[in-house]
Each structure stands twice: as structure tokens, then as C-alpha cells.
N, C-alpha and C positions, 0 to 999 in steps of 0.2 A: 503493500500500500504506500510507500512511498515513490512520488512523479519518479524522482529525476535516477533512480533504481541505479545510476550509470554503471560504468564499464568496472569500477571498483570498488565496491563490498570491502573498507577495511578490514581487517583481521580483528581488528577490538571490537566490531560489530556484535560480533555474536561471543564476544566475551563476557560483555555485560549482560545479555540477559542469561549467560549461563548461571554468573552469579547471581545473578537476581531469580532464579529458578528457585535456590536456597534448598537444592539436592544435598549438599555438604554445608558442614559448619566453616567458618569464615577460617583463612588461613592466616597462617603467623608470617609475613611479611618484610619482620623486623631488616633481614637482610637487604631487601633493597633500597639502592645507592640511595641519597640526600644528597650529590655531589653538585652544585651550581652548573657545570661543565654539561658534566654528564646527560642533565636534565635538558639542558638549551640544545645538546645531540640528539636527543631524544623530540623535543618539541617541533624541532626542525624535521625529522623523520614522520612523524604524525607528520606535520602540514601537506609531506610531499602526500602521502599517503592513505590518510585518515580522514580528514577536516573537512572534504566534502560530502562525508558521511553523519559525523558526528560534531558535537559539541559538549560544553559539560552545563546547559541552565538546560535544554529543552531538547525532546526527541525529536529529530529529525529524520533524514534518510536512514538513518539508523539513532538506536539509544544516544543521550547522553549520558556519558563516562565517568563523571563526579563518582568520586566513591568506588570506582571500580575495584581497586585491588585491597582495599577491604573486605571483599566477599570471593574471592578466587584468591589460589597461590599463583604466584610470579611461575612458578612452573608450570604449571597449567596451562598460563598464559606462552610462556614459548613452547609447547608442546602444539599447539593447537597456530601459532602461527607460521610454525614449520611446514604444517603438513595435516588443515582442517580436515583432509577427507578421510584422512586415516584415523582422525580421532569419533567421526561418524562413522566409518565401520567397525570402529572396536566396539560399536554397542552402549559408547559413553549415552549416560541416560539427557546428559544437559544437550548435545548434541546433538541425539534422536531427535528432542523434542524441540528444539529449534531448528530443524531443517523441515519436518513436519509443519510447522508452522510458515516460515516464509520461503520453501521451495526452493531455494539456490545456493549453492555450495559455492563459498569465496576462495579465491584463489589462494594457490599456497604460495607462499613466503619465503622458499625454502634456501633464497638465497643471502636471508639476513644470517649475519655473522651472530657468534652469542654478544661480542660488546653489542651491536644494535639492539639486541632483545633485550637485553638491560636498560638501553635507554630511554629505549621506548617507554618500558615498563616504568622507569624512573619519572620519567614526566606523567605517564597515569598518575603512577601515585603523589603527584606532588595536585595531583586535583582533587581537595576533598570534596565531600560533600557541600552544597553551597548553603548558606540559611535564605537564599535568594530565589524564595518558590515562584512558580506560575501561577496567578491566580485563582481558586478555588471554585471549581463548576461543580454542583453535589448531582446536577442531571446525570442521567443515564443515559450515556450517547446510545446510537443504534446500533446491535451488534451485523444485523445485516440490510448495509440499508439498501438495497436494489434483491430484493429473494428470487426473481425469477433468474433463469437460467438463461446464457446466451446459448441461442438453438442451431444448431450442424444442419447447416443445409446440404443439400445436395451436387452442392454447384465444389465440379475440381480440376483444376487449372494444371494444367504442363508448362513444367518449368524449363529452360533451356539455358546452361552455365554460358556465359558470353564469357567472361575472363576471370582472372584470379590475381587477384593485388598481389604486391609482396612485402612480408610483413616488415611493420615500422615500429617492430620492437624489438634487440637482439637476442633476449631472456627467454625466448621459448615461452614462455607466457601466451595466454589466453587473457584478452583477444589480440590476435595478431595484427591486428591491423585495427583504424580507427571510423572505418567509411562510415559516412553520414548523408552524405549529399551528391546525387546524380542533377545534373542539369545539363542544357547544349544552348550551344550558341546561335543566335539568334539568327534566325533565316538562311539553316544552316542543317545539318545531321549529326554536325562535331558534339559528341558526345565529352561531359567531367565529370571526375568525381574527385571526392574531398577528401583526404583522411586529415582527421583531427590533431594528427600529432605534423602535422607542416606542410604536408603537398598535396598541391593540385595536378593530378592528372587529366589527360588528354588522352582517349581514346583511339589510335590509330592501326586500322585494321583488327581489332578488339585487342589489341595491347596496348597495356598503360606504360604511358611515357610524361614524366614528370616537368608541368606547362608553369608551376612557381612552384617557389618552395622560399616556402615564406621565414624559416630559419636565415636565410642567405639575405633576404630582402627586409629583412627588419632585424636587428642585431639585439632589441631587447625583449624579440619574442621568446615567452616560453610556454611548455605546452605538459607542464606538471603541474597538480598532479596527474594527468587525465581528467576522467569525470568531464564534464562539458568542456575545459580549459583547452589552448590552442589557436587550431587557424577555426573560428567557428563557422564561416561560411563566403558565398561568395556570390555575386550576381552579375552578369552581363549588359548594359546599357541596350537600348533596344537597336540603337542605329549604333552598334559596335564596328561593326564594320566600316563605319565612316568615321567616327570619332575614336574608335579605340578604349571607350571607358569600361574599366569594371571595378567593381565593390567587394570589398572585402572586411571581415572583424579576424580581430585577432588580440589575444592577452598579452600583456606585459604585467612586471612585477609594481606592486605599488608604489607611486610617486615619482615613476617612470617620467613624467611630465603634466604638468597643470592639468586635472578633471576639468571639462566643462559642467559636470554634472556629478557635484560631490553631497554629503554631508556632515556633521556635526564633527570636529574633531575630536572628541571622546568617543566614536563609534572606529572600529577599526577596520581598514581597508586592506582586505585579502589580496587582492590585485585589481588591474584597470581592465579593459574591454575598451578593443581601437576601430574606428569603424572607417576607412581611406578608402580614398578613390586612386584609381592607377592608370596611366596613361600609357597605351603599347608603342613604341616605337615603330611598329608594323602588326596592326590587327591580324596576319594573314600569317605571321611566322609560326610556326611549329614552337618554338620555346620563348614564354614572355619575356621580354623586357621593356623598359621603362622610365616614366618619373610618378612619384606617388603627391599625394596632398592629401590631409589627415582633415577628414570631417567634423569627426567629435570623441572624445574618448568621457568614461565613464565609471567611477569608483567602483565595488564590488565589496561588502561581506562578506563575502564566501566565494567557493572556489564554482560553485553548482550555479546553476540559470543565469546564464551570463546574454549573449547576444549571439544566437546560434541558428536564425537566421532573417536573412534579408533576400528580397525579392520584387522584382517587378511585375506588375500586371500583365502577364502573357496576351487578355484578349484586347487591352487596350492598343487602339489605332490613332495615328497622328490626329489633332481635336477634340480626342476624348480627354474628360475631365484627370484621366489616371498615366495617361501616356506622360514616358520618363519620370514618374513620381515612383521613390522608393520607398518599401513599405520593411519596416525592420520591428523584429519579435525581440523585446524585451524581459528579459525573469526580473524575478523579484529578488538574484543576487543571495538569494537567502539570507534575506531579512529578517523574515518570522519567524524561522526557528531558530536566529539567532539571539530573538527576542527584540524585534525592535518594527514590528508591522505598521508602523506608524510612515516606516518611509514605501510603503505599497499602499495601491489603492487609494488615488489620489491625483484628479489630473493637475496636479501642481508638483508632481513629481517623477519621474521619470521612470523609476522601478515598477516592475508589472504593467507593461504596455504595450501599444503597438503601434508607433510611429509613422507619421507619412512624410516625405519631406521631397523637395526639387535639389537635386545638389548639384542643378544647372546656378540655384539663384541665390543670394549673400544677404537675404534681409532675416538670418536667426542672429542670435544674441552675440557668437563668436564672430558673426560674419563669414563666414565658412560655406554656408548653406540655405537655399530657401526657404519658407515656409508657406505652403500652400495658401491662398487665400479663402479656399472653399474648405479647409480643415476645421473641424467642430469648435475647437477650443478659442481662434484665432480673434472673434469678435465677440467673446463673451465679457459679462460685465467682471467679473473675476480677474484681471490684469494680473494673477501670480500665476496663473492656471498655462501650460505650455502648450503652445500652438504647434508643435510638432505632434503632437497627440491624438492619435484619428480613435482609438476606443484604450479602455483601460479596465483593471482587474484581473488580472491573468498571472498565475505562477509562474509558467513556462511556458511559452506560446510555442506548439511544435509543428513547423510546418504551415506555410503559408497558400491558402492554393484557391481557382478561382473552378465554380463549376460551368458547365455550357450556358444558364444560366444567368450567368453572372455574379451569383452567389459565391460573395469572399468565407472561405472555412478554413478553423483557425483548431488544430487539437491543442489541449491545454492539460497538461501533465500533471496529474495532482499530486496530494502530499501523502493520508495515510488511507482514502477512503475510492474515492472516484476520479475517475479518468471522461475527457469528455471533449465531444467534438461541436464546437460553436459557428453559428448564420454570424458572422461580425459585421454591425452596422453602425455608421459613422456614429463619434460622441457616446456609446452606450459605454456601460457598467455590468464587468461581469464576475464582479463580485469577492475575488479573492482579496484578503483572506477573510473576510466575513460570511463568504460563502465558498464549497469544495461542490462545484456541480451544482447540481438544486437539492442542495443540503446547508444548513445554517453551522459554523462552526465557528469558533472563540479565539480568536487570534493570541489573547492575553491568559489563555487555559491549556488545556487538554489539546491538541492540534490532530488528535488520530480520534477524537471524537466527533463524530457528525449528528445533527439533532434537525428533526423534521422543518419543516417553512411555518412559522407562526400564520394566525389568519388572515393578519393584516399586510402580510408581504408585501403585495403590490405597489404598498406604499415606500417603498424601497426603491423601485424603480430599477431593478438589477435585471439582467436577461439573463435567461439560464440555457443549458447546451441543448441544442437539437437532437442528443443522441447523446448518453453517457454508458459508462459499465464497473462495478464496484472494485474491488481489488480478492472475490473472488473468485473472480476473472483471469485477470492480469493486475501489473503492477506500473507500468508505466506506457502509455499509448506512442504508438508511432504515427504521427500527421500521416496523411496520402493523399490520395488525387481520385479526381472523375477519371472514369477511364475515358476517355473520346478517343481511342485509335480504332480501325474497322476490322483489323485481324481477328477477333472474336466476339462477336454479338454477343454472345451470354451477360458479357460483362456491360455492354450498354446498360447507362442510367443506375450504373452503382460507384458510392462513395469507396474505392478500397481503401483497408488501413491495417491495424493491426499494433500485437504489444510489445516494446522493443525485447522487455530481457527475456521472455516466455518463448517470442515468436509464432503467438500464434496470429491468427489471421481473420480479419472481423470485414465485413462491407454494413452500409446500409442504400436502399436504395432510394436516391435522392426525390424519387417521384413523392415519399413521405415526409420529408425535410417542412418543417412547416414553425415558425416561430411560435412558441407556447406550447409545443408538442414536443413527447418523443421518439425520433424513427427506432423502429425494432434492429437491433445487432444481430445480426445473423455470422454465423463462422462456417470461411470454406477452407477446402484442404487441397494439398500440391500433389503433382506425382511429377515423377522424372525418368524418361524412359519408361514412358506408360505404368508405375511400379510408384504406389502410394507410399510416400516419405511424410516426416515431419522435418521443420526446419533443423528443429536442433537434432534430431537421426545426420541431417544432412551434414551439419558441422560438427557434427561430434561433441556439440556444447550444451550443457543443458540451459546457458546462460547463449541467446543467440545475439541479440543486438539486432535484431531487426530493423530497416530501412529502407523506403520508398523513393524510386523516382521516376519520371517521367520524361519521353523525348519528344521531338519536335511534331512529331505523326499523332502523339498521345497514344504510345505503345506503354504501358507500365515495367519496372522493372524493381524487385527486391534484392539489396543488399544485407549484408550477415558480415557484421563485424569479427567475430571469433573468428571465420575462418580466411577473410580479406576478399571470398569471392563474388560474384557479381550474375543474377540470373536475369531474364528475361520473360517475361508469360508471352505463351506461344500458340496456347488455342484451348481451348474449354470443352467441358461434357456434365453433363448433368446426370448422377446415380442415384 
């Protein structure tokens, strides 16, 4: 049930709730280090690794930690970050029962030295418990709040491998690779895809050949820990071919260079999130090169929901109100479970939104960038309120995409309950963190608790998703697209998507898309070589990383981070 589920499950994850299971009595501890050194090795080890999991005031994508080695031994704890799977197949009862519970086995560790596991350990323990509670909710959140079942239809899709990345991690680790994003260039077949950890490839003749690499072009990018951090996306101007422009985000470490978009110096900044524009020396070259101009960069809380992606209106034509207007998905940085929801949900602030902006035009605040004049917030009486702002309320905005339509759909990754896919209409409210879906939740409480819509909701004025599904379902949804290519009619007039770390696979068909309603999730299944797989059979993961994209024809195509490779849907049948 938490959105952003990413690529890394720290290993303290599933420490804390073993302790907190309270199978054994608390262990004797006394031994680890106190050493100042040690602990800042240690703290620096979490951050690459932990931190966008956990915290020690409030649960997050996983527990927070306060207190942890108060109720487990230090051994325990390096036994199980060695080598989690082997401590769930000895039958340990705290890791039956938390694998039982949230399904995914985190990767092993097995390459920490014992000083690491010390240090690690050492800075747990230098977190006690805090007297710094969450607010007290005595409600009874809902234990199941969506009871019906997402139903297996009949509909199954042949898959066809087009290529195979090559992994962008040396460690033999899982996932191999960081793919996120498929797009092509505009009035064109050229096929990209993204991996998270620094380059963009180019598709030629289905091998990937690397078109930036944004380590090389930005000297203070980094792309640790994982988790959403990195090159997070990238976009093509629509007249590229004449002008040469493309968009890109990317993280730096904090104080890299002046936020445009900071706040309170007593709140601390994990790192920036860079959003540039990049001019080709030749649109037409096989490998980018260039000169850059930095649009806006952006503080961050945490290392999770960052700026992962930006996009243009694909059906937008020269005269339309959206041609060359950039629309970029904003997280909420993880604010809220950092304890500080005050800077989400709020068009006066930038966190949890979805952006529209001209970055043809210089009348925003740094001069940098346009601001639409037809944008919601631009002529409101409210003068604190940002006109870059086309709608707000969103964790994680995953996946930006438009249907035949014209209906902009926007998935939104939740935290510990639901997952859901939103109609986004200019200036609206949707809701996070006061609302997880069309569920009422307590931003200042409990964050894994969700509690029905009072009667008076409407006076709220929030929009809720056109289609959601709980977490026991899946855990964190992956945006997708209308199918519009002709190569298989089955799939006419459905929304495909599906859940990154499960992989499995959900449509709804948009003909029941309707605001105030919700379209029914339906789940279909793949074969390959005519011969019925699941994703995670296919990569061998049971954590798959699933991901959608779309080419110029509107062929669909899913990517699977664990294994780097890259498929195609290639024709459909109904059983």
C-alpha cells in the first residue's frame, strides 16, 4: 500500500516491523558502537539506501525506524541484510509473517562489509524513540476499503520482446536496469527510452544506443539513491525537428544552486529536481549534442516523488490552446510522511501538482519561462496562488497521457490504501493528502488509514479518480495510455495500465470514464509464443517494475525494469 513501492525496499524495512511483531523479547544491544564517526558512516549509508523508504516521526513507504534496535538484536539485523531470502526460508516466524503481509522480498545486501552493518546499525540506534507523536485519530480507519474484486477478463494479449537494455548496475542486482519511459520523436518512428540511472537511448534497428547521458552533461547529477532519483524524464518539442528543443528533469544534490521553489529553512532538503531545456546542434544526429538552459529547479524532502514526468500534448495542433505548452507531474517530495503536509495541496505551492507552462515565453517569476495566460490560477484574486499551476492535489502524478477524446488522464500513486486513475480538468482539486482516492485521510494522523466521505463532501469541492483499486490489488499503479494503434481491435476504446512492483495488468474501458463515477478495472493476461506467462515468470522477479509506452502509430509497448527488456503487444484473442 504504499505509491511510490520503488525499485528499493531498504533492508531496515522489514526490520522494524519484525520487531514490532514482539515474537522475541527485546535484545541486549549494549554492544553497538556510540562512535560520532561511525554513526555519520552509517547515516550517510541509510540516505544512499534507506531514506526513501523510511523515516523515524511517521510510516511511510515503509515503517518508521525510531526505536528500532530496541526490539531486535544488531545481529538479527545483519543476518537478514545479508541475505532477507534466506532468513524467509528458514521458516523465521517474523519473516513469514511479513512477507505474507506485503508480498515482496527486498533485495539482499550481500555486498555490505561487517564495518557497514555496524554503521548502519549504529545510526538506527542513535534514533530513539521520539516523544514527537502524530496526532491522535481514535476512528477506525477501513480495513478494506474497495471489497470487491478486480475481475480477469478474458481478453490476452501476445507479447513480442523488441530489445533488451543493458544493465546500469555493475552488482548483479535486481533491477538491472532503471527503464521508465518509452516515447518517439515527433513526426517520426524514432523510438526512446529512459533509464533512471543517466541515459537516454535511441532505438536503432531495435538496439539501444545511448542519445545523452546525462552523467556526462550535467557534472552535478546524481542518481542515488535510486527510488524515483536521477534523469527522471524527458520530452520532445513538437517542431523538434526545426528547432531542436527537448526537456528534460534531473536531480542534483542539495544547494546544488539557488531553488526557484524552496521552503522554510528549518525543513531539510534531500536534494533539488532540475527541469532544462537542451538545444541539438543537429536534430537529425544519431548522438545528442548541444547547449542547455535550466528552466527551474526545485527543493525536495525526500529522495521519493520528485519530477518524473513531463510531456506535451501529443493531439495538440498549431492554434490549439495546448500546442508547445509543457505539462510537468509534480510529487509531493514526500512531505507528508515526512510530517510537514502543509507544503502539499495548495495552489500557492508547488508540491503535489501538475504544471502547465510555455518555455517558448519569460513572463514566470525567474524569467526563465512562460506562463500560460489561459492557466487556472493566472487571474485569480489570490496573487500568492502560482500560475504555473493547471490542477493540484496529487502524491505522485504517474504518467501523463491524453485519450482520443481529449480527455487528459493523470495515474496518481498512492500512499498506504489506493491507487487511482484521474479525468484532470483545468484549476480542480484532487485532494491529497486530505484525500487517498475517494477516501478521507488525516495528513496530521495515521497516513495508512483511510475513513469513508462525510455527507457533506461536496462541499469540498475535490474530484475524485475515475477508476481506483485498493492495495489488495497492487501497490503502486503504473500510468498508461488509450490504445489508438489498428494492429489489434480488441484493445480499441480501453485505458491500458497496470501495477509497477506486482506487474500485473488492469484496463478500463474509457467508453465508462465519466466524472462522478467509477469505470470497472478489469485484469488481462500476456502470452508469448502463444504460451500464457506472467510478467514476473517472464523476468524472473517477483518485484517486476512495470512500465508503459506508446509510439507514434499508438502501438502500446511494456517495459520490466528487473530484467532491462522491452516488449511490444502484437495482437489479441479473447478466452
Amino acid at each position: 500500500m504504499k505509491k511510490t513501492f520503488l525499485v528499493l525496499l531498504s533492508a531496515v524495512f522489514y526490520l522494524f516491523y519484525f520487531a514490532a511483531c514482539n515474537y522475541e523479547t527485546s535484545a541486549d544491544n549494549k554492544s553497538i558502537s556510540t562512535d560520532s564517526a561511525t554513526i555519520t558512516k552509517g547515516k550517510a549509508l541509510f540516505n544512499q539506501h534507506c531514506s526513501g523508504c523510511h523515516n523515524f516521526r511517521q510510516d511511510g513507504i515503509g515503517p518508521q525506524l525510531a526505536g528500532l534496535t530496541a526490539s531486535v538484536s544488531a545481529e538479527w539485523i545483519y543476518h537478514f541484510i545479508k541475505n532477507p531470502q534466506q532468513v524467509i526460508n528458514s521458516k523465521d516466524e517474523r519473516a513469514q509473517k511479513l512477507y505474507k503481509k506485503y508480498k515482496v522480498v527486498m533485495p539482499s545486501f550481500a555486498t555490505f562489509t561487517d564495518d557497514e552493518l555496524k554503521e548502519i546499525t549504529a545510526f538506527l540506534n542513535s534514533k530513539k524513540v521520539s516523544n514527537r507523536k502524530v496526532s491522535k485519530d481514535d476512528r477506525k480507519g477501513l480495513t478494506n476499503p474497495i471489497p470487491d474484486k478486480i475481475q480477469l477478463s478474458n481478453l490476452v494479449v501476445e507479447l513480442k520482446q523488441v530489445t533488451h537494455f543493458p544493465p546500469s548496475i555493475d552488482s548483479g542486482k535486481l533491477p538491472m536496469t532503471r527503464i521508465t519511459k518509452l516515447d518517439f520523436k515527433p513526426n517520426t518512428n524514432d523510438l526512446f527510452v529512459l533509464d533512471l540511472r543517466g541515459k537516454l537511448y535511441k532505438l536503432q534497428h531495435n538496439k539501444p544506443v545511448i542519445y545523452m547521458d546525462m552523467a556526462k552533461l550535467e557534472p552535478k547529477f546524481i542518481l542515488q539513491p535510486g527510488l524515483g532519483t536521477g534523469f527522471g524524464s524527458f520530452a520532445f518539442h513538437p517542431q523538434f525537428a526545426r528547432n531542436g528543443l527537448i526537456y528534460t528533469t534531473h536531480t542534483e544534490p542539495p544547494g546544488s544552486a539557488k531553488a526557484d521553489f524552496s521552503y522554510a529553512d528549518s525543513i531539510k532538503v534531500t536534494l533539488q529536481w532540475v527541469l532544462t531545456e537542451w538545444k541539438a546542434d543537429n536534430p537529425f544526429a544519431p548522438v545528442f549534442s548541444g547547449i542547455e538552459r535550466e528552466l527551474f529547479r526545485v527543493n525536495m524532502v525526500a529522495v521519493n516523488h520528485g519530477i518524473q514526468e513531463i510531456t506535451f500534448n501529443p493531439l495538440a495542433t498549431p492554434g490549439d490552446e495546448d500546442y508547445g505548452l509543457l505539462y510537468i507531474g509534480i510529487g509531493d517530495g514526500g512531505s507528508v510522511e515526512n510530517g510537514y503536509p502543509f507544503l502539499a495541496h495548495s495552489p500557492e505551492k508547488i508540491w503535489g501538482t501538475i504544471l502547465r507552462i510555455n518555455p517558448a515565453g519569460r513572463n514566470s517569476a525567474n524569467g526563465r519561462y512562460g506562463i500560460p495566460p489561459q492557466n487556472p490560477f493566472v487571474k485569480n484574486q489570490n496573487t500568492a496562488n502560482l500560475g504555473e499551476i493547471y490542477a493540484y492535489g496529487f502524491r505522485n502524478p504517474h504518467r501523463i497521457s491524453w485519450s482520443k477524446k481529449r480527455q487528459m488522464l493523470v495515474c496518481n500513486i498512492g500512499h498506504g490504501n489506493i491507487e487511482s486513475v484521474n479525468m484532470v480538468l483545468k484549476g480542480h482539486d484532487y485532494g491529497w493528502p486530505v484525500r487517498e482516492g475517494s477516501f478521507v485521510i488525516n495528513p496530521y494522523g495515521e497516513l495508512n488509514k483511510v475513513y469513508p466521505l462525510a455527507v457533506n463532501d461536496s462541499s469540498y469541492h475535490i474530484t475524485y479518480p475515475v477508476a481506483q483499486y485498493d492495495h489488495d490489488e497492487g501497490k503502486a499503479i503504473s500510468g498508461g495510455f488509450e490504445y489508438s494503434g489498428t494492429t489489434i481491435p480488441q484493445l480499441k476504446g480501453k485505458y491500458m495500465f497496470g501495477d509497477i512492483p506486482q506487474g500485473r495488468l488492469f484496463y478500463i474501458d474509457l467508453a465508462q470514464v465519466k466524472q462522478g463515477t467509477h469505470a470497472l478495472v478489469k485484469e488481462w493476461k500476456i502470452s508469448i509464443n502463444d504460451s500464457l506467462k506472467s510478467l514476473a515468470e517472464l523476468c524472473g522477479s517477483k518485484r517486476v517494475d512495470l512500465h508503459f509506452g506508446k509510439d507514434a502509430r499508438g502501438e502500446l509497448y511494456i517495459l520490466t525494469k528487473a530484467d532491462g527488456k522491452l516488449y511490444k503487444l502484437v495482437s489479441a484473442t479473447k478466452k
